[in-house]
TORNUKOL-837474 format. One line per field, with one value per atom (N, C-alpha, C, O): residue number from 1; residue in three letters; atom name; y, x, z. Coordinates in steps of 0.1 Angstrom, whole numbers, plus 5000, padded with zeros to 4 digits. Layout:
BEGIN
pos	[NUM, ...]
code	[ALA, ...]
site	[CA, ...]
Y	[Y, ...]
X	[X, ...]
Z	[Z, ...]
This chain:
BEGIN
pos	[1, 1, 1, 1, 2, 2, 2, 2, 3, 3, 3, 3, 4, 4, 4, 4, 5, 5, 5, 5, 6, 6, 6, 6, 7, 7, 7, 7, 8, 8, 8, 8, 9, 9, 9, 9, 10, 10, 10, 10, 11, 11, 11, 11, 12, 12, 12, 12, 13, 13, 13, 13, 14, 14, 14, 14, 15, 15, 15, 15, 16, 16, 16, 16, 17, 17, 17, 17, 18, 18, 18, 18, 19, 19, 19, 19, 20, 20, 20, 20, 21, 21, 21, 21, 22, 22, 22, 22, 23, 23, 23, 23, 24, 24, 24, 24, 25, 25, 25, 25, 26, 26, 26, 26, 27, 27, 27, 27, 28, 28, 28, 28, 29, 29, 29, 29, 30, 30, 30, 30, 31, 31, 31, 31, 32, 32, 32, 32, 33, 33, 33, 33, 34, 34, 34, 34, 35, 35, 35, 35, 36, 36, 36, 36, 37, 37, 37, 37, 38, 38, 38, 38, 39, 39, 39, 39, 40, 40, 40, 40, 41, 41, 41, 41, 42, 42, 42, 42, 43, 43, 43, 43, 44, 44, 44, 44, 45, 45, 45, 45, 46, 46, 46, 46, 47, 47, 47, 47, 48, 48, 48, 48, 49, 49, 49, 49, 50, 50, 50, 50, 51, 51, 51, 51, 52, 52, 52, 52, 53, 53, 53, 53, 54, 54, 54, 54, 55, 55, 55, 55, 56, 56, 56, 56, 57, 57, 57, 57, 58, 58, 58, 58, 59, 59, 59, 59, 60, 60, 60, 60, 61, 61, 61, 61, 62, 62, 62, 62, 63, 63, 63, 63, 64, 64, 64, 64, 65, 65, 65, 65, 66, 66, 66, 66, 67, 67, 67, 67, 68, 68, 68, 68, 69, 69, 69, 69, 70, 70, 70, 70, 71, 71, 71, 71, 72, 72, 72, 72, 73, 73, 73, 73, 74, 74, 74, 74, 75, 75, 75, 75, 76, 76, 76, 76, 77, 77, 77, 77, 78, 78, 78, 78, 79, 79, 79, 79, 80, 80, 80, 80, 81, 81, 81, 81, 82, 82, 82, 82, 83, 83, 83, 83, 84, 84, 84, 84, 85, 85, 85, 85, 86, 86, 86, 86, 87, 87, 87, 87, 88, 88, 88, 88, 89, 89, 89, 89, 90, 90, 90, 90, 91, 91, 91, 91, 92, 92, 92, 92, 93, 93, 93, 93, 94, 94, 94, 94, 95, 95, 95, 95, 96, 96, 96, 96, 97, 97, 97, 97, 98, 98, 98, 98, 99, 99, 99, 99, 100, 100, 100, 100, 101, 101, 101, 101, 102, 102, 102, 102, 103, 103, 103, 103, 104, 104, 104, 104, 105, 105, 105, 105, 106, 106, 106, 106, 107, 107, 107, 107, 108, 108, 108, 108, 109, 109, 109, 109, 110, 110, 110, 110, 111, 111, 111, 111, 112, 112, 112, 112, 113, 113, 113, 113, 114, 114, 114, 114, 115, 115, 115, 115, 116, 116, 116, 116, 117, 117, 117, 117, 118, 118, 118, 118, 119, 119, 119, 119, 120, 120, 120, 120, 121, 121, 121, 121, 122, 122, 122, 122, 123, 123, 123, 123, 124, 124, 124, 124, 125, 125, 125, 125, 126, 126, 126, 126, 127, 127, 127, 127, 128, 128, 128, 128, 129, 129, 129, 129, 130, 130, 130, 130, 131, 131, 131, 131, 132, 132, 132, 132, 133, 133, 133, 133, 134, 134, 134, 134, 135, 135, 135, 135, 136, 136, 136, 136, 137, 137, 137, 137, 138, 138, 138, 138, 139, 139, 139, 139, 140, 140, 140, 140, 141, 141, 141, 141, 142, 142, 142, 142, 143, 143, 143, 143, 144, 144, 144, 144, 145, 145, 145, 145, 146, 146, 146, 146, 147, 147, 147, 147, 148, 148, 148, 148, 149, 149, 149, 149, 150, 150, 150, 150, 151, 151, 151, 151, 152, 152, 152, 152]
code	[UNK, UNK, UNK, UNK, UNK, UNK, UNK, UNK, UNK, UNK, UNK, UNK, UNK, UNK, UNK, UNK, UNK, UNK, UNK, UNK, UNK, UNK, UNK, UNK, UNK, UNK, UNK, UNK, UNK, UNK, UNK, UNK, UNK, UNK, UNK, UNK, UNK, UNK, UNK, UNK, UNK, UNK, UNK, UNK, UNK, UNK, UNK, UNK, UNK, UNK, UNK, UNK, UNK, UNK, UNK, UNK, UNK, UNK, UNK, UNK, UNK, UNK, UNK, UNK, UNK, UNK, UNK, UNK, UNK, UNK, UNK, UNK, UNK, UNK, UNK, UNK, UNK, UNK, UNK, UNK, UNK, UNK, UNK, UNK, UNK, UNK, UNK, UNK, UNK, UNK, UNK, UNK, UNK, UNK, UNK, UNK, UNK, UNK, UNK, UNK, UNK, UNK, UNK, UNK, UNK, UNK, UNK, UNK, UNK, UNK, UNK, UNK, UNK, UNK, UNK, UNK, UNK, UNK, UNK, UNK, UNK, UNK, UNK, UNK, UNK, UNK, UNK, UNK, UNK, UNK, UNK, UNK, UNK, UNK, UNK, UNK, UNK, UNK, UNK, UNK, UNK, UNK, UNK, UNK, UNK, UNK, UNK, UNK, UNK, UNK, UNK, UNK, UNK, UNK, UNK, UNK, UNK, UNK, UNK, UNK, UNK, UNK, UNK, UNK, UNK, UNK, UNK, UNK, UNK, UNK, UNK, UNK, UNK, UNK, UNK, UNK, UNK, UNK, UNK, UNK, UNK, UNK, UNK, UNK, UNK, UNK, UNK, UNK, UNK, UNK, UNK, UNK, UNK, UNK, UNK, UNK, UNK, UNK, UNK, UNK, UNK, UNK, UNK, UNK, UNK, UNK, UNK, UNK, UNK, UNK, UNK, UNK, UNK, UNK, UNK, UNK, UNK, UNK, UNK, UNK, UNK, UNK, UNK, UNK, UNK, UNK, UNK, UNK, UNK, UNK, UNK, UNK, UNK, UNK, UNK, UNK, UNK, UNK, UNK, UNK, UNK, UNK, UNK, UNK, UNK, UNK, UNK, UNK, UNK, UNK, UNK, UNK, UNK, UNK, UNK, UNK, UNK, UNK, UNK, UNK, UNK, UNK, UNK, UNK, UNK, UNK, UNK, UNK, UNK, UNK, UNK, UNK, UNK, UNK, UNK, UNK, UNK, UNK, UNK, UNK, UNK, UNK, UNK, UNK, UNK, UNK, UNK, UNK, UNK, UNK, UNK, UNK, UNK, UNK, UNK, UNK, UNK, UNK, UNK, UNK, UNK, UNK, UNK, UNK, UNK, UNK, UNK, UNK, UNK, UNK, UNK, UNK, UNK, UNK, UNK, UNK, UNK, UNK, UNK, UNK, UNK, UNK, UNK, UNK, UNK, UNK, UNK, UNK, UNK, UNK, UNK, UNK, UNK, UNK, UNK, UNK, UNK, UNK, UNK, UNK, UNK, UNK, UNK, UNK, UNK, UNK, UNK, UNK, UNK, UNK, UNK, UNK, UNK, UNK, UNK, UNK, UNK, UNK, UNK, UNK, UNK, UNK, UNK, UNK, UNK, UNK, UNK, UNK, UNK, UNK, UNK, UNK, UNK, UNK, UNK, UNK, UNK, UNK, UNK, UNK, UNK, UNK, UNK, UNK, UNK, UNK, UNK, UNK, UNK, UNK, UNK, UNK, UNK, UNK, UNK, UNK, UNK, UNK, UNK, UNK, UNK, UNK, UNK, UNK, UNK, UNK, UNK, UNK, UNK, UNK, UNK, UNK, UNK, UNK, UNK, UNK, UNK, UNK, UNK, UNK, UNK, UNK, UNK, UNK, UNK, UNK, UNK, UNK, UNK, UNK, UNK, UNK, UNK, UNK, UNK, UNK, UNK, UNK, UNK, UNK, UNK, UNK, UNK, UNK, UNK, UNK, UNK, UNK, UNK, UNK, UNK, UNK, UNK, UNK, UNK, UNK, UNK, UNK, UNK, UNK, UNK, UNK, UNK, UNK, UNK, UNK, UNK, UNK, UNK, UNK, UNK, UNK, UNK, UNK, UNK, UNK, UNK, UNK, UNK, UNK, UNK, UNK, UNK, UNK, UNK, UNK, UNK, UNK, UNK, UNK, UNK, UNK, UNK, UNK, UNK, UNK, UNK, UNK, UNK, UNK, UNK, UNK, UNK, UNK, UNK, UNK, UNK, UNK, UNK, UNK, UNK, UNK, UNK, UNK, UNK, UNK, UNK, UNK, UNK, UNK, UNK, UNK, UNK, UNK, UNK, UNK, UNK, UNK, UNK, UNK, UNK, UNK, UNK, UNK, UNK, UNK, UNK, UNK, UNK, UNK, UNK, UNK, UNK, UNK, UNK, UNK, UNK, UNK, UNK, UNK, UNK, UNK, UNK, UNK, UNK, UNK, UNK, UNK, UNK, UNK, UNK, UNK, UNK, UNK, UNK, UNK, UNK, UNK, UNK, UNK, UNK, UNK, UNK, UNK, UNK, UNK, UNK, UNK, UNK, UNK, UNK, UNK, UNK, UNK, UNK, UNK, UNK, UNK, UNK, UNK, UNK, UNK, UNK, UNK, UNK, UNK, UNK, UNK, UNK, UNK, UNK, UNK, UNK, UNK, UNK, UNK, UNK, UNK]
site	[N, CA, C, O, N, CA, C, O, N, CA, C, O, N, CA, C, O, N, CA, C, O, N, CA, C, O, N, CA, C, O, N, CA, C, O, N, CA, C, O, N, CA, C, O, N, CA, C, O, N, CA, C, O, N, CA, C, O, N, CA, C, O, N, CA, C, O, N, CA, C, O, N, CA, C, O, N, CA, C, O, N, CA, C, O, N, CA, C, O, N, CA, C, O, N, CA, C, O, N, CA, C, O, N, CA, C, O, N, CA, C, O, N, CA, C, O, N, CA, C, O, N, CA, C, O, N, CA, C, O, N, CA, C, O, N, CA, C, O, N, CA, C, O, N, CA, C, O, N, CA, C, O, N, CA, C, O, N, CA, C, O, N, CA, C, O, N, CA, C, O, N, CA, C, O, N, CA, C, O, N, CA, C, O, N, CA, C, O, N, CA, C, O, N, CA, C, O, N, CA, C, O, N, CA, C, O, N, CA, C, O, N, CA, C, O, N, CA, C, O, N, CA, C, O, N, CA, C, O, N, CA, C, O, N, CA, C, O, N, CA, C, O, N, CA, C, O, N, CA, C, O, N, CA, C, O, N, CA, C, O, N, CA, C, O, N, CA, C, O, N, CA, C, O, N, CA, C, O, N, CA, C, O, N, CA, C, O, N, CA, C, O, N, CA, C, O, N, CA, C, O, N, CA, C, O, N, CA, C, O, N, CA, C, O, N, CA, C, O, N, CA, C, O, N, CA, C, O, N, CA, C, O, N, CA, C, O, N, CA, C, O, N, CA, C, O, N, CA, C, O, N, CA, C, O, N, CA, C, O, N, CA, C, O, N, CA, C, O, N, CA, C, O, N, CA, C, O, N, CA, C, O, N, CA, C, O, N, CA, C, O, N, CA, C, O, N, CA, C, O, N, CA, C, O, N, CA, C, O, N, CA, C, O, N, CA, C, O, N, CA, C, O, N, CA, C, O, N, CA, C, O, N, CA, C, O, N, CA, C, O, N, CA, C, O, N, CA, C, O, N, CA, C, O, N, CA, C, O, N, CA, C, O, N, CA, C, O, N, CA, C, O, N, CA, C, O, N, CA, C, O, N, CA, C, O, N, CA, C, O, N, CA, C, O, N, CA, C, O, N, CA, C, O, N, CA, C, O, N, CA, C, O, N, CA, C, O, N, CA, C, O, N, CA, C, O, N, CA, C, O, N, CA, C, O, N, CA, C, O, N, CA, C, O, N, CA, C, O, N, CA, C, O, N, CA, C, O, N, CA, C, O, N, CA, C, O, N, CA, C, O, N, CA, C, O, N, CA, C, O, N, CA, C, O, N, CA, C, O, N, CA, C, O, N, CA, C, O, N, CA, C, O, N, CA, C, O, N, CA, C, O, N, CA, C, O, N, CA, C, O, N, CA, C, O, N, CA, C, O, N, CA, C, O, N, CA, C, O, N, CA, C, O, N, CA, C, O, N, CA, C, O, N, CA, C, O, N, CA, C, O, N, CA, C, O, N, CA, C, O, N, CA, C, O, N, CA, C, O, N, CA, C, O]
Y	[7175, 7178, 7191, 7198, 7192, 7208, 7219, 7229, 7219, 7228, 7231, 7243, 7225, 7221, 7230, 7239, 7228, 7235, 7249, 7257, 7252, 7264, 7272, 7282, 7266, 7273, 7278, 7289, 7265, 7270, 7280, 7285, 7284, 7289, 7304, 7313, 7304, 7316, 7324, 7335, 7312, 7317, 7321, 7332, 7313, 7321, 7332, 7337, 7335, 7347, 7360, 7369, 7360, 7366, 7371, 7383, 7360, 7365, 7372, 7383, 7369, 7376, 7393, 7403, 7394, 7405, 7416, 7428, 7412, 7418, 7417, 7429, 7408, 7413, 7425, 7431, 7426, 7430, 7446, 7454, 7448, 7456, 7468, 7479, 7459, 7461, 7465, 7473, 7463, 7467, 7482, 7493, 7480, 7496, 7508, 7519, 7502, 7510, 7517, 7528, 7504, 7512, 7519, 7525, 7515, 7525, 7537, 7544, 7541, 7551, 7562, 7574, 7552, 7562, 7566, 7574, 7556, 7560, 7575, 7585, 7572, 7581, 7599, 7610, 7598, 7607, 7611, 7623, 7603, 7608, 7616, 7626, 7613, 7617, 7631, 7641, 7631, 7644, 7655, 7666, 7650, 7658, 7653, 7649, 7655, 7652, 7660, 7655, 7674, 7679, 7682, 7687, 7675, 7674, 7664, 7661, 7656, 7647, 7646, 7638, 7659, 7659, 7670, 7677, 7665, 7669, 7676, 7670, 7689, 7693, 7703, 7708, 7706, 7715, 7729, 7729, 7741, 7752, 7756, 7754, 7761, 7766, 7782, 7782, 7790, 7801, 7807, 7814, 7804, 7809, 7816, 7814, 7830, 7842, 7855, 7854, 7864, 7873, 7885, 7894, 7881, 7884, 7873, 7862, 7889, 7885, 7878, 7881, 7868, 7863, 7854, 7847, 7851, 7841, 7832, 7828, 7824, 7810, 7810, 7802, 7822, 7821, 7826, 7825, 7834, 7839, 7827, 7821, 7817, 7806, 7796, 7785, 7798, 7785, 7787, 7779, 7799, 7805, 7802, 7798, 7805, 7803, 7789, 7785, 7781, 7765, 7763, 7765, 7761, 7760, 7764, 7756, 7777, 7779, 7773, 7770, 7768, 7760, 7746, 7739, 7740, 7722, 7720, 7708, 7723, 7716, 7711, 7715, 7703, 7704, 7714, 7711, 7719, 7724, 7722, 7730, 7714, 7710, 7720, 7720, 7727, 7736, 7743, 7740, 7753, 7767, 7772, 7771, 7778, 7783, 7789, 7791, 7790, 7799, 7786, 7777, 7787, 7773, 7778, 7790, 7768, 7772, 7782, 7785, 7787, 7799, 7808, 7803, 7823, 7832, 7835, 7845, 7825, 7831, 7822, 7825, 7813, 7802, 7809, 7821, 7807, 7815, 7812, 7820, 7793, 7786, 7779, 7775, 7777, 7771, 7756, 7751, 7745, 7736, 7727, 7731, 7710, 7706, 7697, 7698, 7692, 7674, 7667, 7669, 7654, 7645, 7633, 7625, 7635, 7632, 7616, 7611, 7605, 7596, 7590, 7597, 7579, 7575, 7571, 7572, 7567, 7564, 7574, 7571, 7583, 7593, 7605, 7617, 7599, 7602, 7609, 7619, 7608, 7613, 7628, 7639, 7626, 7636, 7648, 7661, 7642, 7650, 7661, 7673, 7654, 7658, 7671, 7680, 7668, 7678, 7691, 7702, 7691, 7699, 7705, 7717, 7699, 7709, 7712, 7724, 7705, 7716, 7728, 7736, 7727, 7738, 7751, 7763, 7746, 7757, 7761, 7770, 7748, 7751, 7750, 7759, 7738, 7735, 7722, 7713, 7721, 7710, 7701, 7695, 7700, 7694, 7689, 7696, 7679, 7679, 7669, 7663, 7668, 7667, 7649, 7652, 7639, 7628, 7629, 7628, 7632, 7629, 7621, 7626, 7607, 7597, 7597, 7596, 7599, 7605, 7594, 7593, 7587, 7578, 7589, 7585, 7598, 7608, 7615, 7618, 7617, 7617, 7605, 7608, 7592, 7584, 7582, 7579, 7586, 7586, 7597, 7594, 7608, 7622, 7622, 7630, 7615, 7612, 7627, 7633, 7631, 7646, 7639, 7627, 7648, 7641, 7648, 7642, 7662, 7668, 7680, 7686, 7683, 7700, 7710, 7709, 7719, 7729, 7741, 7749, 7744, 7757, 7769, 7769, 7777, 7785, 7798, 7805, 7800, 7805, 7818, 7819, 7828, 7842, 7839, 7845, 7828, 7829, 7829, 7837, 7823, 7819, 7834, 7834, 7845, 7858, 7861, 7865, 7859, 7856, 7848, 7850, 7837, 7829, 7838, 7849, 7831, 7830, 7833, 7843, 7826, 7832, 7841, 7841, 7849, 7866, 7874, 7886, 7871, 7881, 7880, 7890, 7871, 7869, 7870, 7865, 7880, 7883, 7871, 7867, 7865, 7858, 7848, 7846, 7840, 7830, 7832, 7825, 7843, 7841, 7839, 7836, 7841, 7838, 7847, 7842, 7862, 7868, 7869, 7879, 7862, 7864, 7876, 7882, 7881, 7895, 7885, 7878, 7892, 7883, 7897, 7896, 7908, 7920, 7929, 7941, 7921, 7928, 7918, 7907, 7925, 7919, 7907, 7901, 7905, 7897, 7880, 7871]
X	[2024, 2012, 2013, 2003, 2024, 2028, 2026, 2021, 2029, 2031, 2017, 2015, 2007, 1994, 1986, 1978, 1987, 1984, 1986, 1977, 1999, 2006, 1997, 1991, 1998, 1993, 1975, 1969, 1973, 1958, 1953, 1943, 1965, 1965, 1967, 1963, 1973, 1980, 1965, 1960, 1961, 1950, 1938, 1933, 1934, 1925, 1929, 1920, 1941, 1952, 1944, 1937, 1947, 1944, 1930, 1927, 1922, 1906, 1903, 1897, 1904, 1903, 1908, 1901, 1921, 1927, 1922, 1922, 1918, 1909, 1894, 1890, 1886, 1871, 1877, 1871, 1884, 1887, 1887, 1882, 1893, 1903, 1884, 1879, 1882, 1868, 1859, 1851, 1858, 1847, 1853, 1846, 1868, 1872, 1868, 1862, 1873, 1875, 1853, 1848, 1848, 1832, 1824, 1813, 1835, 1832, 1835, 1830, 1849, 1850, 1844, 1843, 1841, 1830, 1818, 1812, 1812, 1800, 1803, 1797, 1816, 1817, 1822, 1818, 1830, 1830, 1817, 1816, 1803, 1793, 1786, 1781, 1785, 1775, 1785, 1780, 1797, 1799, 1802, 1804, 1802, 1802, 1788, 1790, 1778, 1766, 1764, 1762, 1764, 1764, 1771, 1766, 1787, 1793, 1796, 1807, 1783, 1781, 1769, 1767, 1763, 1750, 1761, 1770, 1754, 1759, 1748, 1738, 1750, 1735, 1738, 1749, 1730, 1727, 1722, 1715, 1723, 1715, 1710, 1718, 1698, 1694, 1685, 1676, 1689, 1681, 1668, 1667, 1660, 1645, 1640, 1628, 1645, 1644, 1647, 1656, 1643, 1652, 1664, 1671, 1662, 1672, 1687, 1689, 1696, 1706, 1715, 1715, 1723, 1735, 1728, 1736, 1715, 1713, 1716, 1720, 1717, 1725, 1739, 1747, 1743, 1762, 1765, 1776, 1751, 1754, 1751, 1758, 1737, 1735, 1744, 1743, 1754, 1763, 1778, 1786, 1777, 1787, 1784, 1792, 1766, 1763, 1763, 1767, 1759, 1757, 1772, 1776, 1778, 1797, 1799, 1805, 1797, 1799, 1796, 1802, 1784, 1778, 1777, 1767, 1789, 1793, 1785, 1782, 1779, 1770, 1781, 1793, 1781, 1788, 1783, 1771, 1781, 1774, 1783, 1793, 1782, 1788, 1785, 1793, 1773, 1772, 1757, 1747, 1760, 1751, 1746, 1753, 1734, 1731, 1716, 1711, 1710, 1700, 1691, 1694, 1681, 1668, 1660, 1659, 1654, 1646, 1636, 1629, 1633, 1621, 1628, 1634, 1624, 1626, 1614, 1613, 1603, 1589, 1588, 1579, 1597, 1590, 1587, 1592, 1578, 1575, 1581, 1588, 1580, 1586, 1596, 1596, 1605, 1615, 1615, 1609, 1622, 1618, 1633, 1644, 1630, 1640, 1636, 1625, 1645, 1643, 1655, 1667, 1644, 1656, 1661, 1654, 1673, 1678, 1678, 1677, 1680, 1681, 1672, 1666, 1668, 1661, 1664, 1655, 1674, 1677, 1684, 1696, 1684, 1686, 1676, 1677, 1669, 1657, 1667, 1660, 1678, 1682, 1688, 1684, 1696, 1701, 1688, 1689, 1678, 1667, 1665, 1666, 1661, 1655, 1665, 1660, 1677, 1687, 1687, 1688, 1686, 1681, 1666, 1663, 1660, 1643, 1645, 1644, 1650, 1657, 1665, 1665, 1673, 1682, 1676, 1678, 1667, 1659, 1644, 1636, 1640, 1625, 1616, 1608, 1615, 1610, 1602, 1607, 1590, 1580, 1586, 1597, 1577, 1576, 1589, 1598, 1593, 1599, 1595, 1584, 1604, 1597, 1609, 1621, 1606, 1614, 1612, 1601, 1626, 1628, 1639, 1650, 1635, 1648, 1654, 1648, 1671, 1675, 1690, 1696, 1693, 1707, 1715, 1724, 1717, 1729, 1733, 1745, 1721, 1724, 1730, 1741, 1727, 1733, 1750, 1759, 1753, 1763, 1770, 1782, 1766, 1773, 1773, 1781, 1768, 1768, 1761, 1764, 1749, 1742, 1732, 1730, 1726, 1715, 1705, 1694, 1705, 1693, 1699, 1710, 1683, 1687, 1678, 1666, 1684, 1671, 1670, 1680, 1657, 1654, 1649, 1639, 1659, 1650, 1646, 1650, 1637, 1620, 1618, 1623, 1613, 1608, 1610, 1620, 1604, 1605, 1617, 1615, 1629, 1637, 1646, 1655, 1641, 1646, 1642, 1649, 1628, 1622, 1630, 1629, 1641, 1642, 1653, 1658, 1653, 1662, 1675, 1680, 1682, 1696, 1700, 1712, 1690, 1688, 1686, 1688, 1680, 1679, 1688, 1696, 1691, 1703, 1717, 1720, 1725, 1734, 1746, 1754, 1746, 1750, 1749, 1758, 1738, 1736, 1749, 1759, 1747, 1751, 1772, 1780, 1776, 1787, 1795, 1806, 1792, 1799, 1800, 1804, 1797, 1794, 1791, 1786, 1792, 1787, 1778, 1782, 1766, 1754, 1750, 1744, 1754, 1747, 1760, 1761, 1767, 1779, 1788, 1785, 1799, 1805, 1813, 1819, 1812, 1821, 1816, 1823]
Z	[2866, 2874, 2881, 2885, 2884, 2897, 2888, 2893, 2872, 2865, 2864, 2868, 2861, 2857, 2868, 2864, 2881, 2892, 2891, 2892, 2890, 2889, 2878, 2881, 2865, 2858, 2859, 2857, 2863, 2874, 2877, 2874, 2885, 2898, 2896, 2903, 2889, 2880, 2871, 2872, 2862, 2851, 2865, 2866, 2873, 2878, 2891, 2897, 2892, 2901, 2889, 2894, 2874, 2865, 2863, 2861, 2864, 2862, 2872, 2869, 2886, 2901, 2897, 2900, 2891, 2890, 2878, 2880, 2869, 2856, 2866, 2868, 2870, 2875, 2890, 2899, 2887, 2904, 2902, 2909, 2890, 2885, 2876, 2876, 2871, 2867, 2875, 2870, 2889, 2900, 2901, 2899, 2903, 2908, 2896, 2898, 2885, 2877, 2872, 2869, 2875, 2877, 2890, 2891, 2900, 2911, 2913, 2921, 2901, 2905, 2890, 2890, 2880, 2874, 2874, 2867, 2887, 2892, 2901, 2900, 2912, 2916, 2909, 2914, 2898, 2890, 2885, 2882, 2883, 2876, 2883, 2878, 2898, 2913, 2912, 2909, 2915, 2915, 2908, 2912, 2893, 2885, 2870, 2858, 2875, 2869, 2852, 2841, 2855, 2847, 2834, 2824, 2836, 2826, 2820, 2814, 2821, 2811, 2801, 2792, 2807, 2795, 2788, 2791, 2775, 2765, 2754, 2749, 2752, 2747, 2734, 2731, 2728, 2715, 2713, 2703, 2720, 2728, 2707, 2699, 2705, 2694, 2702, 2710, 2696, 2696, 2689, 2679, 2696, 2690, 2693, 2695, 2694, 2695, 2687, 2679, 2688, 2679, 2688, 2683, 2701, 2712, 2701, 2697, 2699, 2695, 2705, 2717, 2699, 2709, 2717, 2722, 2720, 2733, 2733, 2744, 2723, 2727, 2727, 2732, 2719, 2726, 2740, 2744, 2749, 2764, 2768, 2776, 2762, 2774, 2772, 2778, 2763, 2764, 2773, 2776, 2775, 2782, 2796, 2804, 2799, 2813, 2818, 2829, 2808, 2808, 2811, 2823, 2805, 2808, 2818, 2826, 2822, 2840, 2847, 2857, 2843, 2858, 2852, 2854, 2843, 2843, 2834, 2837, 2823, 2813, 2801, 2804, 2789, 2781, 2771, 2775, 2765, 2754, 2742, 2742, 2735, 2722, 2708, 2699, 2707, 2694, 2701, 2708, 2695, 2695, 2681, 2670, 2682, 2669, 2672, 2683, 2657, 2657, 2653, 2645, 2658, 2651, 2642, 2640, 2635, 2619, 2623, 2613, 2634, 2638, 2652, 2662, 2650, 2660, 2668, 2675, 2666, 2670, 2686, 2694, 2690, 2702, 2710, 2710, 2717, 2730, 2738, 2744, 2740, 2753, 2747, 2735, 2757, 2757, 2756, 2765, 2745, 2749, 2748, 2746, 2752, 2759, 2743, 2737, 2739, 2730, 2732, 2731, 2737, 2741, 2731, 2724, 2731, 2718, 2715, 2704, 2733, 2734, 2738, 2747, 2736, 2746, 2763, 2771, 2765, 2777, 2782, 2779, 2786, 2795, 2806, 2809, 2808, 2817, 2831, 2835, 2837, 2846, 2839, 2844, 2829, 2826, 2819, 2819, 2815, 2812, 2821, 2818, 2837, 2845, 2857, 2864, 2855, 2855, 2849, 2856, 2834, 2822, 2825, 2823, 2828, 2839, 2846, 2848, 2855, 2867, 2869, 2879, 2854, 2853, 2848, 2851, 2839, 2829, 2836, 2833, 2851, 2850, 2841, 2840, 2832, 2822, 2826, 2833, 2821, 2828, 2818, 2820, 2805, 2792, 2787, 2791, 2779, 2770, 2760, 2762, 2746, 2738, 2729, 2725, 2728, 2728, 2712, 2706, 2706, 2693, 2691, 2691, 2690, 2685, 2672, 2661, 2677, 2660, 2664, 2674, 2649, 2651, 2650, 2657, 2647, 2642, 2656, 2658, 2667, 2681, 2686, 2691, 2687, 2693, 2687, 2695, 2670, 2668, 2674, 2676, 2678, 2678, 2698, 2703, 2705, 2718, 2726, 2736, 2715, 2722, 2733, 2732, 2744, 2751, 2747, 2747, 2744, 2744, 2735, 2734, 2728, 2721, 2726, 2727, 2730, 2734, 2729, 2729, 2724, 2714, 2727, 2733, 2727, 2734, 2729, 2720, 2741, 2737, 2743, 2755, 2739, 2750, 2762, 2766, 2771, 2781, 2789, 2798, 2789, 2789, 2796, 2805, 2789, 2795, 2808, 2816, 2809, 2827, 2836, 2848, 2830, 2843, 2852, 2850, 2861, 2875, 2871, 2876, 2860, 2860, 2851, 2846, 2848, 2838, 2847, 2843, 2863, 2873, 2880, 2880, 2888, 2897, 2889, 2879, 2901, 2895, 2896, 2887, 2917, 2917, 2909, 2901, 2909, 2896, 2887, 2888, 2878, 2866, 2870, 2861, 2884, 2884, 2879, 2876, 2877, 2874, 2858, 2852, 2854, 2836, 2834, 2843, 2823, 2818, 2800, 2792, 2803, 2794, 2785, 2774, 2789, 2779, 2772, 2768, 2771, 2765, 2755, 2753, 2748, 2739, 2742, 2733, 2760, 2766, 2767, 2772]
């Protein structure tokens, strides 16, 4: 009967220590997310411009300032005017809204695709003429010291 107890006692010592173990281990990736927000979107920069290099400078600038950028390239047209955002998932509305923030971008555009959910992208963004107007093409600070007009 003592063994019986013990073992009890023990199996639920175990569940206490696994849910326990579980709170921390999600508190502290909540707290990893709050302070490092940005390096968890995960995004696709496409160039729609005929401005050479821009998506290999904005992936350089994205990366300075905590983005992931996973692949760069050129998109099926050089003509966009504007810049646009597509969101790859559906449930990422926070990290969207980070990505407008970043770019100043009202719109974006929800294209659900399984090959994003397998590939863990949140968003692809085609950018557009405008895109040379923003804030971190003027400011120098912004850009963190990057060099955006050279071979670097």
């Amino acid at each position: 009967m003592k063994k019986k107890v013990v073992y009890i006692l023990i199996f639920f010592a175990l569940i206490g220590i696994y849910y326990g173990w579980q709170l921390y281990s999600k508190k502290k990736r909540e707290e990893f997310y709050k302070n490092y927000p940005k390096g968890m979107i995960r995004v696709i920069l496409k160039n729609g411009t005929d401005t050479n290099e821009l998506a290999f400078k904005m992936t350089k600038l994205m990366r300075y300032h905590g983005f992931d950028v996973v692949d760069f390239g050129n998109a099926n047209s050089s003509r966009y005017e504007k810049s646009v955002i597509i969101r790859r998932k559906k449930e990422n509305k926070s990290k969207i809204n980070i990505l407008k923030n970043f770019f100043n971008i009202k719109k974006t555009v929800l294209l659900y695709d399984d090959d994003a959910e397998k590939e863990d992208v949140d968003a692809t963004i085609i950018l557009g003429k405008d895109i040379l107007g923003k804030e971190f093409f003027k400011n120098k600070e912004y850009l963190g010291g990057l060099i955006l007009n050279g071979d670097d």
